[in-house]
C-alpha positions in Angstrom: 51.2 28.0 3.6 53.3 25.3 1.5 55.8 27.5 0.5 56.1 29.1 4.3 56.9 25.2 5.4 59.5 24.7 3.0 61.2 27.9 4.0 61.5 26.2 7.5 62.6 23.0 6.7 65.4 24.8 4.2 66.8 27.0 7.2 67.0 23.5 9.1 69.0 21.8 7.2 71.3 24.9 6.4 72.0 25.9 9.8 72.5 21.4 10.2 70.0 21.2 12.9 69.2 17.3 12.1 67.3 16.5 15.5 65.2 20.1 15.3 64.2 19.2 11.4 62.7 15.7 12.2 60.9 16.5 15.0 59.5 19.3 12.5 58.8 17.0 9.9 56.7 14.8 12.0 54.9 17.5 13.5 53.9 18.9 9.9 52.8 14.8 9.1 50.9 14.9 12.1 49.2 18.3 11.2 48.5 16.9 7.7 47.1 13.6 9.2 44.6 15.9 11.4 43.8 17.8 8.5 43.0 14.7 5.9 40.8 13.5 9.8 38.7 16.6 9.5 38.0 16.8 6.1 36.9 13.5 6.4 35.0 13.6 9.6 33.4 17.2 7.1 32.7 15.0 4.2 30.9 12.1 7.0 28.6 14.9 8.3 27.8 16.3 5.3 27.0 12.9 3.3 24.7 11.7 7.1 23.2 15.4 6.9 22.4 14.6 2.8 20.8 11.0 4.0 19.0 12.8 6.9 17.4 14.9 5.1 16.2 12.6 2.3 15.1 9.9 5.1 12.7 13.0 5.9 11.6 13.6 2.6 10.9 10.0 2.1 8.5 9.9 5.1 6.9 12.5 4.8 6.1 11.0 1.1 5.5 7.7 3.0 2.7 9.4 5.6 1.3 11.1 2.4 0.7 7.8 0.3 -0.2 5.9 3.8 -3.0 8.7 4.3 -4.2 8.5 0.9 -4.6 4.6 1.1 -6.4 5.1 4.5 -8.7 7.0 2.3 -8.9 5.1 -0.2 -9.4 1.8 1.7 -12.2 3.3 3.7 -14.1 4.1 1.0 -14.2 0.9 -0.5 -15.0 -0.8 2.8 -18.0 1.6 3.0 -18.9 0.5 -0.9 -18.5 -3.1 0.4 -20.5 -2.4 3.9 -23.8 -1.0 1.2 -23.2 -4.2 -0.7 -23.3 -6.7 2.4 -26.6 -4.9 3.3 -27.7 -5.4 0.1 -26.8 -8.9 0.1 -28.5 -9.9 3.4 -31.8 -7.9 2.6 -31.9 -9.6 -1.3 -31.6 -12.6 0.7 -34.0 -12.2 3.8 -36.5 -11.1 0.8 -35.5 -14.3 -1.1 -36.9 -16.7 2.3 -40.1 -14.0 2.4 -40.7 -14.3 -1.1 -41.2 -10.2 -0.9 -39.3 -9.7 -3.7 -40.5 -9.2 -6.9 -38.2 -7.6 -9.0 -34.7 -6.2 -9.4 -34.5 -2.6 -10.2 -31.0 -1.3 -8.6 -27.5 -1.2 -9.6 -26.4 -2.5 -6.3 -29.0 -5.3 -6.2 -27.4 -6.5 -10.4 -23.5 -5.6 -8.9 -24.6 -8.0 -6.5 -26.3 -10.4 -8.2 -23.5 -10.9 -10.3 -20.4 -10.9 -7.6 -18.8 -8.5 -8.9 -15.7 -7.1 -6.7 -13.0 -4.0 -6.6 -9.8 -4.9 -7.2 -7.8 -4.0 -4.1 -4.5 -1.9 -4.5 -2.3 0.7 -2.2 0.7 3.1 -3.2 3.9 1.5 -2.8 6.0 4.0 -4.7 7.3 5.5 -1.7 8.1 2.6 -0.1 10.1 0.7 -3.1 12.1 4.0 -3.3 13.3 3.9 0.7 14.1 0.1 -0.4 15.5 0.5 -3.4 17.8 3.5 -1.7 18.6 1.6 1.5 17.0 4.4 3.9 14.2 1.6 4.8 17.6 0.1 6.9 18.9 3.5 7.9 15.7 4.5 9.9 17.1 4.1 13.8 13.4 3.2 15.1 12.8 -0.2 14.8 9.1 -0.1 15.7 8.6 2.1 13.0 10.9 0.3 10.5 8.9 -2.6 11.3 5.6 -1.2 11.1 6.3 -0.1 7.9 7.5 -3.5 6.5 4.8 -5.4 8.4 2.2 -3.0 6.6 3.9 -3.2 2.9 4.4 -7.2 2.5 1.2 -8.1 4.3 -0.4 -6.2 1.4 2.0 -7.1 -1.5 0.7 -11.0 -0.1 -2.8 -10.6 0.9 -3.9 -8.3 -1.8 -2.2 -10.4 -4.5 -4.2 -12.9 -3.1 -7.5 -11.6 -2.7 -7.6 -10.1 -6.5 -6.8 -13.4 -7.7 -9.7 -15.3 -5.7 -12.2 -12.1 -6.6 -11.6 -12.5 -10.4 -11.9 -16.4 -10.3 -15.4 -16.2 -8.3 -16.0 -13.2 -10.5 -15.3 -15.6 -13.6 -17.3 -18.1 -12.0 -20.6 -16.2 -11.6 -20.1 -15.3 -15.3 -19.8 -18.8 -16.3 -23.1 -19.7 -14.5 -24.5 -16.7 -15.6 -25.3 -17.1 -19.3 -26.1 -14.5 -21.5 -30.0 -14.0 -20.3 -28.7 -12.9 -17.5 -25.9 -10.5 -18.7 -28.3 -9.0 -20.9 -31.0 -8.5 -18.2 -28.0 -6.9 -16.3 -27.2 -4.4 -19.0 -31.0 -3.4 -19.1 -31.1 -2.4 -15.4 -27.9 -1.1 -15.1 -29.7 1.9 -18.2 -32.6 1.3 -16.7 -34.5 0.1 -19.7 -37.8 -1.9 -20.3 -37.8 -3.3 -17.4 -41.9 -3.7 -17.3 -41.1 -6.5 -20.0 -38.5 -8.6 -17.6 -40.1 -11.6 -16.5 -39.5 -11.6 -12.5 -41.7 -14.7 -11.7 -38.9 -16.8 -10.8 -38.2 -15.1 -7.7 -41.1 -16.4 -6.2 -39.8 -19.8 -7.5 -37.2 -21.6 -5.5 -37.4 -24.7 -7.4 -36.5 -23.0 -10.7 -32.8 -22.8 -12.0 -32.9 -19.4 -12.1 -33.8 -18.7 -8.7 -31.3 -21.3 -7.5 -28.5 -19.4 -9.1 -29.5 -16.5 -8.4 -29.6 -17.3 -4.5 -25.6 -19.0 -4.8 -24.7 -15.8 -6.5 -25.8 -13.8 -3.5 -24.5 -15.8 -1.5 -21.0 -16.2 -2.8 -21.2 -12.9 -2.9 -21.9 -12.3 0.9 -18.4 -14.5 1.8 -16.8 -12.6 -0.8 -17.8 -9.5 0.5 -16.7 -10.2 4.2 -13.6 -12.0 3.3 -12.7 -8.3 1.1 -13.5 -6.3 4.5 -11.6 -8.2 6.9 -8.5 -7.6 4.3 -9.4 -3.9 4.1 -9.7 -3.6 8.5 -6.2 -5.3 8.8 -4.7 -2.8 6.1 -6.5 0.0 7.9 -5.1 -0.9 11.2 -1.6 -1.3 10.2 -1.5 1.5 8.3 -2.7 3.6 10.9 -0.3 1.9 12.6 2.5 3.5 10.9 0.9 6.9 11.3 0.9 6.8 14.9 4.5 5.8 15.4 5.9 8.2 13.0 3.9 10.9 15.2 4.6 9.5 18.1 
């Protein structure tokens, strides 16, 4: 095609035809300028198809590690929910004096405020970051959604294991080892015909009065976990929605 254009422009300027071989010239720069224009507008398409189609993967990663923390969380709020129960009936028995021993893992987990720690998958989402396709997504309620899900956890949840291992340190401290050991004996379920329980039936005694600010500790702890786990639930689901939507 090069060499058919030169072959023109030669016979031009042989046969001296000045006029015919500039308007020639310009016409072969403009068909060049069109032709650089489309490749370019090619090479657009192509790299917008390429970010397209990796936006898609990335959701569909994103609604993958969303469903699996909606799973996840759920399950620890139901762990929680059987631990609040447990909490107000050790403490309704507590007024009642009707209890007389402790014999269950849940009643020693909560006995001694122990708590999950609290975590989602963010690997998806630090990738769409880290690649800039969390600004290329064109629908701002989802965009939003998303962000509004990811640093209300990266805040909250930061937040929450922090104040469950310092009330988790706390209970230890007051604790003493009696007590730990007594755990470990009904968490293996082991003599515990020789434990003496008479201290539940005495609210003056330190024991007792530890015991009962364990529990109840506990209890805030417990609801202050679940009302972190319902907002992560509901803006995650969130999320789901719009990108089905």
């Amino acid at each position: 095609m090069i060499n058919f254009f030169r072959k023109i422009r030669k016979k031009l300027l042989v046969e001296n035809k000045t006029w015919k071989y500039l308007k020639y010239a310009i016409g072969e720069i403009v068909l060049v300028v069109i032709g650089i224009l489309i490749a370019l507008q090619v090479n657009n398409w192509n790299e917008n198809r390429k970010v397209e189609n990796y936006k898609l993967e990335l959701l569909i990663q994103l609604k993958e590690d969303i469903n699996n923390d909606i799973h996840y969380l759920k399950e620890l709020d139901s762990v929680y929910g059987r631990w609040q129960i447990q909490a107000v009936n050790i403490i309704k028995a507590l007024e009642d004096k009707s209890i007389n021993r402790i014999t269950t893992i849940d009643e020693y987990i909560i006995g001694r405020g122990s708590m999950n720690q609290i975590s989602i998958i963010t690997k998806t989402f630090d990738q769409m970051k880290d690649s800039g396709i969390l600004n290329k997504i064109t629908n701002k309620k989802l965009s939003q959604s998303i962000d509004d899900y990811y640093e209300f956890a990266k805040i909250e949840i930061q937040k929450t294991n922090i104040d469950n291992q310092e009330f988790y340190s706390y209970v230890l401290n007051i604790s003493g080892y009696e007590y730990i050991h007594i755990g470990h004996r009904i968490i293996f379920q082991t003599d515990l015909d020789y434990i003496d329980w008479s201290w539940l039936k005495d609210p003056t005694s330190e024991r007792y009065k530890k015991f009962e600010s364990r529990i109840s500790f506990h209890w805030v702890a417990i609801n202050a976990n679940r009302e972190l786990l319902g907002n992560l639930l509901e803006k995650a689901e969130n999320i789901l929605k719009v990108i089905d939507s």
